[in-house]
N, C-alpha and C positions, 0 to 999 in steps of 0.2 A: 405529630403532624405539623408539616411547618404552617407557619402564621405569615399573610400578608401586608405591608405595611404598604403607606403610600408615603411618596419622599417629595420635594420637589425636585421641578427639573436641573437646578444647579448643584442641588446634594445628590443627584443620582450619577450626576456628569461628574462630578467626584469624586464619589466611590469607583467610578468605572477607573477614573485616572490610577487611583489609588491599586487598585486590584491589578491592574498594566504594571505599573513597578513594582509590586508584590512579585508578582508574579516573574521577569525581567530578575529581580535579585533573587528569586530561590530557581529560576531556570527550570519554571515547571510551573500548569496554569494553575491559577489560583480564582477558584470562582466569586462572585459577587458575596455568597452568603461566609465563604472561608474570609475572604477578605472584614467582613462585620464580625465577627470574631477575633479575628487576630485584631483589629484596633482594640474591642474593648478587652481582652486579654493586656495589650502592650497600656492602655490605660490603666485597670485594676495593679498591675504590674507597677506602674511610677506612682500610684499612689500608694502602694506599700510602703513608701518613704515616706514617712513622718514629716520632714520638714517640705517635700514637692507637694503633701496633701494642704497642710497650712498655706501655704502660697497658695495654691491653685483657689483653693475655699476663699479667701482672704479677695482674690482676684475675682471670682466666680459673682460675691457677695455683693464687692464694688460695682460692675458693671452694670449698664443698662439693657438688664437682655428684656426682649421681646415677650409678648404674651405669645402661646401658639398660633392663637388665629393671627396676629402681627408676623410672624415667622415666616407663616404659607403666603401671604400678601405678598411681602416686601421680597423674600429671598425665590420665588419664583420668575426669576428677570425672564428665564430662557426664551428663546422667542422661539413661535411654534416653527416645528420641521416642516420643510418646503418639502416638497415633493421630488423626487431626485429623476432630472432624465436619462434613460437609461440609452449608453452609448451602443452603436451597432458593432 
């Protein structure tokens, strides 16, 4: 049974972009949930490399990532959808 997740508005406008050129390069749509799979497919996939896993970690480690609640805060810039008028 699929599972709902909630994203923010700039990780979902990403994913959409992302799932557009997905889709665009294989020449056939590619939906939202294919599209979350094949990222973490092509991720599991470069980190089968030994030396891209130590980098990435090594990188991962150093950085100043966010707690989750700082994530939803901060990375929801999107500013709400206006209402669209509709032309005759």
């Amino acid at each position: 049974m699929p599972t709902m997740i909630s994203l923010p508005d700039t990780v979902y406008q990403d994913l959409i972009s992302v799932s557009e050129e997905l889709s665009d390069m294989a020449k056939k749509p590619i939906s939202l949930s294919m599209t979350v799979y094949l990222l973490t497919s092509i991720y599991r996939a470069h980190l089968h490399n030994a030396c891209a896993r130590d980098v990435f970690r090594h990188k991962l480690a150093a950085s100043d990532i966010m707690s989750p609640e700082e994530f939803e805060k901060a990375w929801d810039l999107t500013a709400p959808e206006q209402p669209r008028s509709e032309k005759p």
